[in-house]
N, C-alpha and C positions, 0 to 999 in steps of 0.2 A: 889197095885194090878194092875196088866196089862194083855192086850189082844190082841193077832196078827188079825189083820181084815186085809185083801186083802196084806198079808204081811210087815206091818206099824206092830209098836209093840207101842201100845196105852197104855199110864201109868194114873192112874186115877189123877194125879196131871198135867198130861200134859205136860209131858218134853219128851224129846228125848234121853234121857241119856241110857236108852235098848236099844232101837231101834240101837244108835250109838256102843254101846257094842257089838252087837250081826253081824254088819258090819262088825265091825274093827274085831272081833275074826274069822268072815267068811273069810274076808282079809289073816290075818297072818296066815293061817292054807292052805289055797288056794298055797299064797307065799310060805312057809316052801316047801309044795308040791314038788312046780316048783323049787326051790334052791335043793332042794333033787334031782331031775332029771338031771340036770343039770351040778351039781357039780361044784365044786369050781378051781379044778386043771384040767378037763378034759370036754367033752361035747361039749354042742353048743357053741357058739359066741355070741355077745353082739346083734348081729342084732336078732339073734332068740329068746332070754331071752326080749329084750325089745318086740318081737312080742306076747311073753308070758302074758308078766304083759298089753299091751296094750287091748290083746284077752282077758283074765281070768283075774286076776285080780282085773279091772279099772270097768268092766262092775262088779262084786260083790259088790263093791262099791257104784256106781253109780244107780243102779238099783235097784227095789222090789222083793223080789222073796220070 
């Protein structure tokens, strides 16, 4: 059983394992996003993709929300 309190995803055995699931699938889904936008043959430049993953993201990641 688990609980999100102030954005933490609290498992009653006390692991991280949500919590980190629930990052990494916000991550790849953020990412996919931005690679959509972007595209592979056409679009921005490396400067604006890395400004991308640095703004969006690195803070989804790093951050509670």
């Amino acid at each position: 059983m688990s609980v999100k309190d102030l954005g933490v995803v609290l498992h009653s055995q006390l692991t991280w394992r949500e919590h980190v699931h629930a990052r990494v699938r916000k991550a790849h889904n953020l990412l996919w996003a931005c690679w959509r936008a972007c595209g592979t043959m056409w679009g921005q430049g490396p400067k604006v993709v890395h400004w991308l993953h640095s703004a969006i993201i690195w803070p989804s990641i790093t951050f509670v929300s």
